[in-house]
Backbone of each chain as nested JSON, in Angstrom:
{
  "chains": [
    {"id": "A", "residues": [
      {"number": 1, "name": "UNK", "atoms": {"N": [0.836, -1.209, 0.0], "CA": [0.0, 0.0, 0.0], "C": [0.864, 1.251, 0.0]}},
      {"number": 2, "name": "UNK", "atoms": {"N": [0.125, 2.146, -0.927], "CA": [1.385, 3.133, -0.743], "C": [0.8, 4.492, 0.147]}},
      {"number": 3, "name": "UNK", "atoms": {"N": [1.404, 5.193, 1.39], "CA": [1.139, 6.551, 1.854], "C": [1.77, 7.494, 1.379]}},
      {"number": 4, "name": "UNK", "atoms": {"N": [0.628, 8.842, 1.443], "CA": [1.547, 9.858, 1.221], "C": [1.638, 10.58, 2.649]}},
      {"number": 5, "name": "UNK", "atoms": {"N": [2.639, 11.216, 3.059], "CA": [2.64, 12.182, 4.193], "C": [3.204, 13.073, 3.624]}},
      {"number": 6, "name": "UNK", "atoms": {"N": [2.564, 14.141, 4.199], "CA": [2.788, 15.709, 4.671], "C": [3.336, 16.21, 6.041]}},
      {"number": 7, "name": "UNK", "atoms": {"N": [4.298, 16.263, 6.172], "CA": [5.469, 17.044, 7.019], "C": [5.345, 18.247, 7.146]}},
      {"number": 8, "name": "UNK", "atoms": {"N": [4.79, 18.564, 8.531], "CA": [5.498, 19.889, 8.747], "C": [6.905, 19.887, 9.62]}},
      {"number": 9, "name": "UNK", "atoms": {"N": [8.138, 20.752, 9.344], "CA": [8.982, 21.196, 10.28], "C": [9.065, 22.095, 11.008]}},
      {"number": 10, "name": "UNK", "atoms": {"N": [8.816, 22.723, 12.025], "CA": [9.198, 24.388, 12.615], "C": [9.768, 24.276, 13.674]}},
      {"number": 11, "name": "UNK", "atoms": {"N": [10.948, 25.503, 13.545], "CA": [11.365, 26.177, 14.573], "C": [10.96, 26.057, 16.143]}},
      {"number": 12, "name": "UNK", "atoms": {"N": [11.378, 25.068, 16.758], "CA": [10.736, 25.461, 18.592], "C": [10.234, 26.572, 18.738]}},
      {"number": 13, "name": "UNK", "atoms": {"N": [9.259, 26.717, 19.065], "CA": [8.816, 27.857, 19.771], "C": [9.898, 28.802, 21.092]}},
      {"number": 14, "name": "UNK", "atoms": {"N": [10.454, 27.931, 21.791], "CA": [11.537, 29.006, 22.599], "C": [12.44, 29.22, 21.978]}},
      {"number": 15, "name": "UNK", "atoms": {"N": [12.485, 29.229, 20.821], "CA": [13.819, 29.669, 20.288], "C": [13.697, 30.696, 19.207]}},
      {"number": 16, "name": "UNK", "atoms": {"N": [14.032, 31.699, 19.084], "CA": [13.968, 33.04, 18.167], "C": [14.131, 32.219, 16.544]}},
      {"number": 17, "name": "UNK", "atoms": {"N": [13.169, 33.288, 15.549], "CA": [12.895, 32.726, 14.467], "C": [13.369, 33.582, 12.97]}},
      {"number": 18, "name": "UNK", "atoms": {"N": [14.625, 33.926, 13.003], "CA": [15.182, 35.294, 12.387], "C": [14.688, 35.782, 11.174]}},
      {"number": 19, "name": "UNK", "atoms": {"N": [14.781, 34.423, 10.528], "CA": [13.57, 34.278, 8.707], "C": [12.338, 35.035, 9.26]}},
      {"number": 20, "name": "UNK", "atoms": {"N": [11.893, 34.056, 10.159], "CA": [10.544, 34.437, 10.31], "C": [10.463, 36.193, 10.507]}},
      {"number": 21, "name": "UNK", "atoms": {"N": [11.316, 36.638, 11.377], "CA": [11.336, 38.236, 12.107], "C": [11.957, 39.129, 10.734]}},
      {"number": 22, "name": "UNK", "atoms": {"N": [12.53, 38.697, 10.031], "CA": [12.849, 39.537, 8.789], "C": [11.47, 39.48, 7.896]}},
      {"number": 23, "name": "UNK", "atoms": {"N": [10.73, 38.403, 7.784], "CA": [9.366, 38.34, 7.304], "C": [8.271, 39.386, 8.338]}},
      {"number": 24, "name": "UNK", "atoms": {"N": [8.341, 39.204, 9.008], "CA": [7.274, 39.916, 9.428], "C": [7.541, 41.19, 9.631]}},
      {"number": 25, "name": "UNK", "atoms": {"N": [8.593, 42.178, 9.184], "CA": [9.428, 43.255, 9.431], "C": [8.926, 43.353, 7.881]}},
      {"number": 26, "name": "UNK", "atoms": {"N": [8.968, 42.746, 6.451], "CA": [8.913, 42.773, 5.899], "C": [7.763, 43.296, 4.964]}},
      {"number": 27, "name": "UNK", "atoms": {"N": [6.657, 42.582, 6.111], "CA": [5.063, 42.511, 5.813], "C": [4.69, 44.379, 6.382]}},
      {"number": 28, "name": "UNK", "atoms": {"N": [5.696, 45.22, 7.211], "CA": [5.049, 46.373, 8.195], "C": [5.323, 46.996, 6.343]}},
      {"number": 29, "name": "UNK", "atoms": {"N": [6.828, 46.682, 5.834], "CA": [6.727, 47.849, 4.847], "C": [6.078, 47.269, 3.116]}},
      {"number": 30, "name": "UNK", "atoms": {"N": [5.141, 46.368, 3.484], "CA": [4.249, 45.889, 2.669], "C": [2.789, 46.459, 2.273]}},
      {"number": 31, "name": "UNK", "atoms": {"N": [3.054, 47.504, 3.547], "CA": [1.149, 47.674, 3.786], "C": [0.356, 46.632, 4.611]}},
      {"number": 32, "name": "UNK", "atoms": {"N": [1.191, 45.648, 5.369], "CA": [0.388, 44.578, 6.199], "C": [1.092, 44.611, 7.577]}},
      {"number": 33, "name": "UNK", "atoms": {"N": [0.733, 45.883, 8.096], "CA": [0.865, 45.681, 9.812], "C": [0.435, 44.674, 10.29]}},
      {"number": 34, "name": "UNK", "atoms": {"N": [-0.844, 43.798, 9.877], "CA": [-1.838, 43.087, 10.762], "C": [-1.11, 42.175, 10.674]}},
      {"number": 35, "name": "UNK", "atoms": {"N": [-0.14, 41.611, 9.995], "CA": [0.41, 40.289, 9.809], "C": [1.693, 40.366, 10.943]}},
      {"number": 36, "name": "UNK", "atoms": {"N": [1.655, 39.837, 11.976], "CA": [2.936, 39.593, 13.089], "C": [2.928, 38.235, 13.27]}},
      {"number": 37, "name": "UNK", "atoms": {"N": [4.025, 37.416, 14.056], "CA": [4.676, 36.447, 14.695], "C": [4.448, 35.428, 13.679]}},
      {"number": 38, "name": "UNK", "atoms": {"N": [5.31, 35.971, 12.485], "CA": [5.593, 35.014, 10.807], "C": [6.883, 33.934, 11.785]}},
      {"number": 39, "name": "UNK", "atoms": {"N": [6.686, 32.751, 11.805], "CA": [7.55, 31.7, 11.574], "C": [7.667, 31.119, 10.373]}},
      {"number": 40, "name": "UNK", "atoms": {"N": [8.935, 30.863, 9.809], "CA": [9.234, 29.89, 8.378], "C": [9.461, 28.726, 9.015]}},
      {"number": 41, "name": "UNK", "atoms": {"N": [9.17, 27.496, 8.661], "CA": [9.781, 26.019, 8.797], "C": [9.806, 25.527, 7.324]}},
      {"number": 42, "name": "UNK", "atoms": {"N": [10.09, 23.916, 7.726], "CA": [9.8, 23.464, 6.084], "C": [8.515, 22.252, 5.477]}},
      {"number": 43, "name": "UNK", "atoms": {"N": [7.951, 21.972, 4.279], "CA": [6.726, 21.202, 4.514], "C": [7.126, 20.176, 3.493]}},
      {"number": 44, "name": "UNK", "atoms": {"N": [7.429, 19.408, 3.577], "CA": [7.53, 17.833, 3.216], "C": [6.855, 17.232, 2.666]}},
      {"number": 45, "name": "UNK", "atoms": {"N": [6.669, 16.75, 1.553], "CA": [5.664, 15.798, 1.208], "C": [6.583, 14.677, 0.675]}},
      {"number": 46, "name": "UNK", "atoms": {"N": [6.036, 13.263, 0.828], "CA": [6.923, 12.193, 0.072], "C": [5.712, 11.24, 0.234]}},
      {"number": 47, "name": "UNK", "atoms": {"N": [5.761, 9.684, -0.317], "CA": [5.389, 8.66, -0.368], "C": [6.218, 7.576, 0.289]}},
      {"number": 48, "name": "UNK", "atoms": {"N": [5.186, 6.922, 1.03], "CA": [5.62, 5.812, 1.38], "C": [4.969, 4.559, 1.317]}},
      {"number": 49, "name": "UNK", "atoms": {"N": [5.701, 3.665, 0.808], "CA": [5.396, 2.101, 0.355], "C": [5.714, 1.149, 1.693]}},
      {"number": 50, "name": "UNK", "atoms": {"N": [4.434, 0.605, 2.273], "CA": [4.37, -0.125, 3.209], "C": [3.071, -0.815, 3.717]}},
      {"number": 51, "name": "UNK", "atoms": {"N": [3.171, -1.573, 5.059], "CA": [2.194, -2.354, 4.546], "C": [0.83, -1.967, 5.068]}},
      {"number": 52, "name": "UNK", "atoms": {"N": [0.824, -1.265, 6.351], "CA": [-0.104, -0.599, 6.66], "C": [-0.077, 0.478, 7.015]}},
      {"number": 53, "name": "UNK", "atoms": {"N": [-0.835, 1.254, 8.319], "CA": [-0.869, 2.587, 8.226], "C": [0.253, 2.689, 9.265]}},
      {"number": 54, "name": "UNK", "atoms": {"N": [0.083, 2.036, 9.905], "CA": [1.672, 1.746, 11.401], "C": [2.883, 1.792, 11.035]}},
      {"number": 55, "name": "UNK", "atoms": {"N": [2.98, 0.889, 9.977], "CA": [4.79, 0.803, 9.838], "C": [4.862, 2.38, 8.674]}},
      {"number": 56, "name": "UNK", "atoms": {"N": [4.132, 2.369, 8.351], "CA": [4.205, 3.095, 7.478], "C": [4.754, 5.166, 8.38]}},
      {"number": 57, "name": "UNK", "atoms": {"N": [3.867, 4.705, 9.813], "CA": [4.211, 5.513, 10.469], "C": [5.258, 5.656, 10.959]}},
      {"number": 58, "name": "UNK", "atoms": {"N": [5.793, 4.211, 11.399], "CA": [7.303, 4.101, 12.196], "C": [8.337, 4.831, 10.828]}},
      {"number": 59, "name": "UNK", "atoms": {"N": [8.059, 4.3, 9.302], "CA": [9.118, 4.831, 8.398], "C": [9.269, 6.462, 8.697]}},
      {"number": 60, "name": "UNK", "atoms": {"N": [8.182, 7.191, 8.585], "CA": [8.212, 8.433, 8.681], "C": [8.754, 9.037, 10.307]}},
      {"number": 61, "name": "UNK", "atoms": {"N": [8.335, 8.669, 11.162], "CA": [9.227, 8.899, 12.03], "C": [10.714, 8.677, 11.864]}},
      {"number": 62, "name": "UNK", "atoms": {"N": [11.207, 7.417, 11.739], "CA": [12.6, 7.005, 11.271], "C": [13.212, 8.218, 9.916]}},
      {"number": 63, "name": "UNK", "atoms": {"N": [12.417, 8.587, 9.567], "CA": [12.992, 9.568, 8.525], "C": [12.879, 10.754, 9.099]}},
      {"number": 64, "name": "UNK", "atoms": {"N": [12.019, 11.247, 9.57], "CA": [12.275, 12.82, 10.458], "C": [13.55, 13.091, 11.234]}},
      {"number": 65, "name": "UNK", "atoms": {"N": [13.427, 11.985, 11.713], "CA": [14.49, 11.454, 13.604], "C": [15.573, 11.88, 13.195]}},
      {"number": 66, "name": "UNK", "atoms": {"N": [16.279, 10.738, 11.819], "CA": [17.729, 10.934, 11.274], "C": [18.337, 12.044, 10.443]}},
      {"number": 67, "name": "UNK", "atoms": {"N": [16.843, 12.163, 9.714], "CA": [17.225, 12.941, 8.168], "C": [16.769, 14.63, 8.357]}},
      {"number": 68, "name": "UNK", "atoms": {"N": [15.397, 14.488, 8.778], "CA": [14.354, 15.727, 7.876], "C": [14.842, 17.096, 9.068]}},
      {"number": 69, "name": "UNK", "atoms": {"N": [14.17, 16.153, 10.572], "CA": [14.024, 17.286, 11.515], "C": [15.558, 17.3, 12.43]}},
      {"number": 70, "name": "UNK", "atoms": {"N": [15.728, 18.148, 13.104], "CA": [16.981, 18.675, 13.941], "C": [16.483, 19.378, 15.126]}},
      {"number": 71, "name": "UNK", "atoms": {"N": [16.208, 17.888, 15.919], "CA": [15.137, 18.074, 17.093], "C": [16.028, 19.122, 18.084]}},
      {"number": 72, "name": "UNK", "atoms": {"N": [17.131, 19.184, 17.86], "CA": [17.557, 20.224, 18.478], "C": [16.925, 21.746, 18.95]}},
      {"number": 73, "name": "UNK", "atoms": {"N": [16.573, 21.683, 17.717], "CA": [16.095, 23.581, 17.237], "C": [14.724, 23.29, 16.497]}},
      {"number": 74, "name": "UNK", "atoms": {"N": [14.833, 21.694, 16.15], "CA": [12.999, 21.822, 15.252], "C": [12.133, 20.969, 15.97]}},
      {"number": 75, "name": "UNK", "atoms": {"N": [10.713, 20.854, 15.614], "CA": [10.171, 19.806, 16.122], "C": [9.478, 19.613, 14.749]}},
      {"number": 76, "name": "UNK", "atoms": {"N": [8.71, 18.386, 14.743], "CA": [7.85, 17.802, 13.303], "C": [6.278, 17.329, 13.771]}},
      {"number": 77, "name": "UNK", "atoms": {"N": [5.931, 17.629, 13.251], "CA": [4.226, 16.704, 12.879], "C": [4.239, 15.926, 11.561]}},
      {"number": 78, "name": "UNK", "atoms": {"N": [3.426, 15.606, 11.647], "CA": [2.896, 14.91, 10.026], "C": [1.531, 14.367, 10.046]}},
      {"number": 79, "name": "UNK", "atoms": {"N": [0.924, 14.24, 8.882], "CA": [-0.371, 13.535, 8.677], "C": [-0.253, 12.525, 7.201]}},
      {"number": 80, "name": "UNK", "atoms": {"N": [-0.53, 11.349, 7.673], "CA": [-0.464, 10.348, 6.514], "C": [-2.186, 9.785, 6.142]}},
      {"number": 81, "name": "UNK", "atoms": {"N": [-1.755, 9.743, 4.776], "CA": [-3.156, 9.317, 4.129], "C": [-2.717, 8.054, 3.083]}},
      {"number": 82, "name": "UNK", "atoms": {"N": [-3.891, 7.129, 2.68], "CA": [-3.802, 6.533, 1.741], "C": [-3.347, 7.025, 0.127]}},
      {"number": 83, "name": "UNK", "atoms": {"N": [-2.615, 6.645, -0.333], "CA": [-2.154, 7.681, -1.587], "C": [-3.707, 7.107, -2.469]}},
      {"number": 84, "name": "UNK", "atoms": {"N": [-4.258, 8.321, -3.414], "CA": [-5.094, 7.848, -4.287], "C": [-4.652, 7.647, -5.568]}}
    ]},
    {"id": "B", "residues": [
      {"number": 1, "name": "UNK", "atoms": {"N": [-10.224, 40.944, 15.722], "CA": [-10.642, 39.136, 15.685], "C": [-9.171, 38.89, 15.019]}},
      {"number": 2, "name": "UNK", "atoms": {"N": [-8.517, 38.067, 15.965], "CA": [-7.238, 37.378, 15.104], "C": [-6.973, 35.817, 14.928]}},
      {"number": 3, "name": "UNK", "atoms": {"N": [-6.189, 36.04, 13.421], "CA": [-6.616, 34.949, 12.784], "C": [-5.462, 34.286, 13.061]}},
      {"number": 4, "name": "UNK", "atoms": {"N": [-4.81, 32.806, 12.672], "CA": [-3.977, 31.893, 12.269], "C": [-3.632, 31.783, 11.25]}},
      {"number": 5, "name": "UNK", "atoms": {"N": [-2.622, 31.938, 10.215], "CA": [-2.601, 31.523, 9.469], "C": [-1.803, 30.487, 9.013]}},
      {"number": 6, "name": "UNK", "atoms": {"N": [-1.595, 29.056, 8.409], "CA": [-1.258, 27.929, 8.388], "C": [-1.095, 27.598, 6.724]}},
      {"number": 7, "name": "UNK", "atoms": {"N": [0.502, 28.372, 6.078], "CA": [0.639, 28.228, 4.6], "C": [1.496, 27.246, 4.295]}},
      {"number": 8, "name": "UNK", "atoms": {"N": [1.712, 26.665, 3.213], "CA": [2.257, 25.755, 2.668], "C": [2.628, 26.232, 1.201]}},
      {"number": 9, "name": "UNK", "atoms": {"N": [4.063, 26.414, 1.043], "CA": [4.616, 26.832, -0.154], "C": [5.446, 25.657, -0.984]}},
      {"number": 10, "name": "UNK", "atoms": {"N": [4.794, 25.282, -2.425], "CA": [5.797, 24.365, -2.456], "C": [5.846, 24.219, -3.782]}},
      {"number": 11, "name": "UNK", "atoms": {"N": [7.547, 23.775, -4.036], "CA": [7.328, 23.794, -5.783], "C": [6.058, 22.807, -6.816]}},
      {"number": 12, "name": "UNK", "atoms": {"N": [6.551, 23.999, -7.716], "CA": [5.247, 23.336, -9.141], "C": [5.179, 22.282, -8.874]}},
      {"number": 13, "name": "UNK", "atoms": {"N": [4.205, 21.097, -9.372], "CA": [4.3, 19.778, -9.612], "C": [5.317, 19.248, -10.734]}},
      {"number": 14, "name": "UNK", "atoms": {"N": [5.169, 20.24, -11.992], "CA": [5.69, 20.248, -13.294], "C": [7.09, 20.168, -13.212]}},
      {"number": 15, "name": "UNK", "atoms": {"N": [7.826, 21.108, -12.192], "CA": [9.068, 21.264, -12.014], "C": [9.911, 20.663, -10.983]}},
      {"number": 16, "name": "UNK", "atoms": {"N": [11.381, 19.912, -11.402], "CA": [12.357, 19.273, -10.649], "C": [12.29, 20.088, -9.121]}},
      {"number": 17, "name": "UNK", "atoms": {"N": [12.474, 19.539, -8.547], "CA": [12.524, 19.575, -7.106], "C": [13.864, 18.477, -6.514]}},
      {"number": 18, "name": "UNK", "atoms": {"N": [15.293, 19.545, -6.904], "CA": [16.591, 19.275, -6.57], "C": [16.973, 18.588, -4.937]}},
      {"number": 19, "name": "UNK", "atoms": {"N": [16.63, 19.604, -4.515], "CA": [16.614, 19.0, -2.852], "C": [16.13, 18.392, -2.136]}},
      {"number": 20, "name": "UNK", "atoms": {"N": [14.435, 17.836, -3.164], "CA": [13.761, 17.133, -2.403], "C": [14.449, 15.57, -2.97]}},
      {"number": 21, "name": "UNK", "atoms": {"N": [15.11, 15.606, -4.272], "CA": [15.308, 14.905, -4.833], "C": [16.711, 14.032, -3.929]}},
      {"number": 22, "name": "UNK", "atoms": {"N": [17.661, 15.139, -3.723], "CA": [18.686, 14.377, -2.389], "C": [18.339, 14.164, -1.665]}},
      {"number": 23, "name": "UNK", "atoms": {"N": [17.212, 14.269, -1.051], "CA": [16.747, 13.517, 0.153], "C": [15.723, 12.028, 0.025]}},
      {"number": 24, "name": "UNK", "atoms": {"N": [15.692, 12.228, -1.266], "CA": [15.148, 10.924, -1.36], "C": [15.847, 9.679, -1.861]}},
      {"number": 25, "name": "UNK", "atoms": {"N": [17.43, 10.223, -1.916], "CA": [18.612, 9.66, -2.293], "C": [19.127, 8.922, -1.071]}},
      {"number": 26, "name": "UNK", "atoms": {"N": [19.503, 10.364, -0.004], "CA": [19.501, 9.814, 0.99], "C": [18.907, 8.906, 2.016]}},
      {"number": 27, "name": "UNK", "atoms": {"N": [17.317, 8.801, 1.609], "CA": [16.466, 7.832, 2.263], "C": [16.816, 6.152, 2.153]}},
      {"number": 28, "name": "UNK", "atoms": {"N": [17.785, 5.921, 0.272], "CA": [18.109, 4.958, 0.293], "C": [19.055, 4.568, 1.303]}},
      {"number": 29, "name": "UNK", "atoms": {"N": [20.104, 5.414, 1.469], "CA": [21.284, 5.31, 2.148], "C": [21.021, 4.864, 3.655]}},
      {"number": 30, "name": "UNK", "atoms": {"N": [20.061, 5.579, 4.167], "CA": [19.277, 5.6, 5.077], "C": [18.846, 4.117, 5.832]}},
      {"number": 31, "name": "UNK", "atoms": {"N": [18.618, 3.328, 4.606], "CA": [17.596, 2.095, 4.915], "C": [15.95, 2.277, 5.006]}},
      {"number": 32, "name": "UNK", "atoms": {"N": [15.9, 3.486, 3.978], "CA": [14.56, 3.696, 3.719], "C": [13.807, 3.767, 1.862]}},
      {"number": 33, "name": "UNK", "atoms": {"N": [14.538, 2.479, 1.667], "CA": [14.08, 2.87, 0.33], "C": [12.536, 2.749, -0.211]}},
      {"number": 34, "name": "UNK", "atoms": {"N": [11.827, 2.403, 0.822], "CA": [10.094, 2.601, 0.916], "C": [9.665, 4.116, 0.394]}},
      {"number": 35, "name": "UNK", "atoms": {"N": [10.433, 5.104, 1.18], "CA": [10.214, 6.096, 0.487], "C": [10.619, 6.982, -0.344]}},
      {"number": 36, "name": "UNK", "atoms": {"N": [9.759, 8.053, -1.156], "CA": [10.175, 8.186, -2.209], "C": [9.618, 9.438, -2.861]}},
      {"number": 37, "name": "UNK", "atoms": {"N": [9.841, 10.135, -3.728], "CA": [8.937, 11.138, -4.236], "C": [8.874, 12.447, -3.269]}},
      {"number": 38, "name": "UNK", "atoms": {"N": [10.034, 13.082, -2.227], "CA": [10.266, 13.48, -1.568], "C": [10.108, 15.506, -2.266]}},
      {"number": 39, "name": "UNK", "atoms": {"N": [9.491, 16.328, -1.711], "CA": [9.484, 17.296, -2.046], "C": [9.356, 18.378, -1.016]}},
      {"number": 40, "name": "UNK", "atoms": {"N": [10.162, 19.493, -0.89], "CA": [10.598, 20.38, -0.043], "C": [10.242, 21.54, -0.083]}},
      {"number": 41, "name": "UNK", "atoms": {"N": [9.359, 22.107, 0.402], "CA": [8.721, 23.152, 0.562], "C": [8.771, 24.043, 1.681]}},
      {"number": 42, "name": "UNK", "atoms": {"N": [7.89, 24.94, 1.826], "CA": [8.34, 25.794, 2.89], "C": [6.986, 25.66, 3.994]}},
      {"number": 43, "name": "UNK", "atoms": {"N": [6.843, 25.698, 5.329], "CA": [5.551, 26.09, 5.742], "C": [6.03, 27.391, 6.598]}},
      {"number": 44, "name": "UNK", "atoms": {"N": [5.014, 28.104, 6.24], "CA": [4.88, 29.391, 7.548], "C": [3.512, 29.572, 8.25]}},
      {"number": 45, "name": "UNK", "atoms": {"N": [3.692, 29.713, 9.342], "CA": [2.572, 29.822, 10.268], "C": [2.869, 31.366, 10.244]}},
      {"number": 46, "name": "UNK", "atoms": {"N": [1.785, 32.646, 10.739], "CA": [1.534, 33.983, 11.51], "C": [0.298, 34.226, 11.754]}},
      {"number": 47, "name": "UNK", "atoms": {"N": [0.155, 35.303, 12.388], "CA": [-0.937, 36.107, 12.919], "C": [-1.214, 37.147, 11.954]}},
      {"number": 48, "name": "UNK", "atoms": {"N": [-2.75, 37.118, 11.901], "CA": [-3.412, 37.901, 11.325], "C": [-4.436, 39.132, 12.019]}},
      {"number": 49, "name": "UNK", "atoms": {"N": [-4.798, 40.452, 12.148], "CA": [-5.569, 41.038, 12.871], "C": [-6.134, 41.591, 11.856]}},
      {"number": 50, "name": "UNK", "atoms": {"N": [-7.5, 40.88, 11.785], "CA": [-8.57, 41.285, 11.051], "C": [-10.095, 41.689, 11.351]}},
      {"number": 51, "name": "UNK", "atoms": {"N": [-11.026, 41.776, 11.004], "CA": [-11.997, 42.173, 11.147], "C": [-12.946, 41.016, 11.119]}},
      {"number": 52, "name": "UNK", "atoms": {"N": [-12.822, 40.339, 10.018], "CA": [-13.765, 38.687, 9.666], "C": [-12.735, 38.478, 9.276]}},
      {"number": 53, "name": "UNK", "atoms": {"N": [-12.862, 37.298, 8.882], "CA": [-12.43, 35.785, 7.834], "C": [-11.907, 36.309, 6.391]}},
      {"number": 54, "name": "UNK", "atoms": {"N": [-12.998, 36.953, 5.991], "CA": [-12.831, 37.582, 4.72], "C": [-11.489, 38.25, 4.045]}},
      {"number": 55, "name": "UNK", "atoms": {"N": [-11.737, 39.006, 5.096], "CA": [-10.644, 40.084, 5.183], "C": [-9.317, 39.72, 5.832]}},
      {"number": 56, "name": "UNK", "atoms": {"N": [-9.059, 38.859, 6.619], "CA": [-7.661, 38.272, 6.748], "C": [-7.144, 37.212, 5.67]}},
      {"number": 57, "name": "UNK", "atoms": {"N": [-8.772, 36.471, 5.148], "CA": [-8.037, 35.782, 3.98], "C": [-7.101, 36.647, 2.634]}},
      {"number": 58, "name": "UNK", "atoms": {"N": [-7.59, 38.156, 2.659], "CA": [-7.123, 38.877, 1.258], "C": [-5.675, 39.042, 2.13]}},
      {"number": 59, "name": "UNK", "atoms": {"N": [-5.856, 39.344, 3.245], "CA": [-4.795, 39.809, 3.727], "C": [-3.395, 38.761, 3.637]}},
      {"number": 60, "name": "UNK", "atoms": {"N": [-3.761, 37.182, 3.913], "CA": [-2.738, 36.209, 3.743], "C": [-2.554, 36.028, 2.094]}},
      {"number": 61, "name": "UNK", "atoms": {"N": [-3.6, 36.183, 1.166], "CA": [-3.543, 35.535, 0.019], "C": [-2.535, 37.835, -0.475]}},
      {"number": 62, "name": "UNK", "atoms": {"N": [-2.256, 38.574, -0.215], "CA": [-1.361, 39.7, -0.505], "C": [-0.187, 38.849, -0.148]}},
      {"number": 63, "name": "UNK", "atoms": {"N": [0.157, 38.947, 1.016], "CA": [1.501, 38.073, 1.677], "C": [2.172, 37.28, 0.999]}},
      {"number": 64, "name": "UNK", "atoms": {"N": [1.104, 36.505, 0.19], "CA": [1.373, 35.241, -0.228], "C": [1.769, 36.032, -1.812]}},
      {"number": 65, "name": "UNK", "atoms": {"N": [1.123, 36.238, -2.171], "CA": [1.511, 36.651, -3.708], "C": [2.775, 37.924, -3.66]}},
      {"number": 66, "name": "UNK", "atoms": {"N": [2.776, 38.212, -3.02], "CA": [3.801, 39.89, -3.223], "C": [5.241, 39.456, -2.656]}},
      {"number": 67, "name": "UNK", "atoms": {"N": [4.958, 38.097, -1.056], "CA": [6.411, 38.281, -0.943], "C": [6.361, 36.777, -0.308]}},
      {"number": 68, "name": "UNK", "atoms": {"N": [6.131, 35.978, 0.013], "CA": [6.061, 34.694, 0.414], "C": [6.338, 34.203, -1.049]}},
      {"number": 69, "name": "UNK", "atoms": {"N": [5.194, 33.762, -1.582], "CA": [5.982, 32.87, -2.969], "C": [5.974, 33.269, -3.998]}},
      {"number": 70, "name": "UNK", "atoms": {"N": [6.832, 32.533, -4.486], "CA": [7.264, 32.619, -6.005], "C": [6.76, 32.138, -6.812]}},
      {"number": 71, "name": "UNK", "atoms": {"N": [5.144, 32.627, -7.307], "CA": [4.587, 31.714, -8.703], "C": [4.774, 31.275, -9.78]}},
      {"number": 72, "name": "UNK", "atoms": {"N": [6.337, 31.643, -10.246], "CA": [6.633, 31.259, -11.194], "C": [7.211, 29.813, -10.751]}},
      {"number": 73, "name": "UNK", "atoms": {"N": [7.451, 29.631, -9.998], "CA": [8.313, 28.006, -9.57], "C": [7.483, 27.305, -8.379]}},
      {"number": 74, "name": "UNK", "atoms": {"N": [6.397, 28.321, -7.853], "CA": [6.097, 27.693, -6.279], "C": [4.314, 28.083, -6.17]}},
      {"number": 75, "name": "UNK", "atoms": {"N": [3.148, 27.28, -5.93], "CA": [2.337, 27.376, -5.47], "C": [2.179, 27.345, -4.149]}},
      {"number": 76, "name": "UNK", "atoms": {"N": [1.171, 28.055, -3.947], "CA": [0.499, 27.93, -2.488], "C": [-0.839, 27.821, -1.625]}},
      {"number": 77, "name": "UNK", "atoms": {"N": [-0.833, 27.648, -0.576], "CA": [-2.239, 26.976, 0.135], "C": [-2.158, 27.259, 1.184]}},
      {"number": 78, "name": "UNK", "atoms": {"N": [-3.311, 27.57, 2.213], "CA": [-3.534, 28.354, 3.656], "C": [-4.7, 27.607, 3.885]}},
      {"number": 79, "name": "UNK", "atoms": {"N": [-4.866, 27.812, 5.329], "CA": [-5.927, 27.506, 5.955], "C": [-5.625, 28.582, 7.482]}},
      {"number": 80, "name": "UNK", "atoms": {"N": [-7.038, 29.178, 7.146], "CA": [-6.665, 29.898, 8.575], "C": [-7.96, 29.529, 9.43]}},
      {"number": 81, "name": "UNK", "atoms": {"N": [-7.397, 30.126, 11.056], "CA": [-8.426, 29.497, 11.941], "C": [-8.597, 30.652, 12.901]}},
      {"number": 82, "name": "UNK", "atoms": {"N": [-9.741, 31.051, 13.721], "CA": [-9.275, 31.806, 14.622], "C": [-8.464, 31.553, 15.764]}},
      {"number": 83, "name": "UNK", "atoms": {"N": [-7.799, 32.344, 16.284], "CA": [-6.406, 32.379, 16.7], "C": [-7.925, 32.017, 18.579]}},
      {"number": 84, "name": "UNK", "atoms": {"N": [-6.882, 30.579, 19.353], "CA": [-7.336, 30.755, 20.774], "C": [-7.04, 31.683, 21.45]}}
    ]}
  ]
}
């Protein structure tokens, strides 16, 4: 069966977000005051071939853990679906 | 009334996607060759101070077109919520 997931990555929240603060500094001389506390992370999408919705979960974890996220400074979510 | 906003920037479908492409290189290396089709995008979360729905949506979909993405290489997608 194959999944697709969608990854989000972002920035910890206790930790300052500089992209993000140059973005939203960005948005005052845009004409969009209303727009504040812009965080950037990154959004992931891939497929995964497995056999159900579980392992299929453990892969995506196993791929955040090593590869995607840098639990250091990031944290991750994701949502997996049946690919159509 | 302030909003959430919850974007997802990510290249064309049409077009190579280089970096998502090493990481799906690396997934072999990994011991993940289940997955595959790996694509790298951006997410940004911010705050919106609007009036309705309406009106913070023009306000994210400006953001989005003027300085968030790049339509020539990158679509995009939001969902906003009111902010708890």
């Amino acid at each position: 069966m194959k999944f697709k997931a969608e990854i989000d990555i972002m920035p910890l929240e206790a930790l300052l977000d500089p992209q993000g603060k140059a973005v939203s500094g960005a948005m005052k001389n845009l004409g969009l005051p209303e727009i504040s506390g812009v965080r950037v992370g990154k959004h992931i999408t891939l497929q995964v071939e497995a056999d159900d919705k579980k392992s299929a979960e453990q892969k995506v974890e196993q791929a955040c853990r090593q590869l995607l996220c840098n639990e250091i400074m990031e944290f991750y979510r994701y949502s997996l679906a049946p690919e159509k």
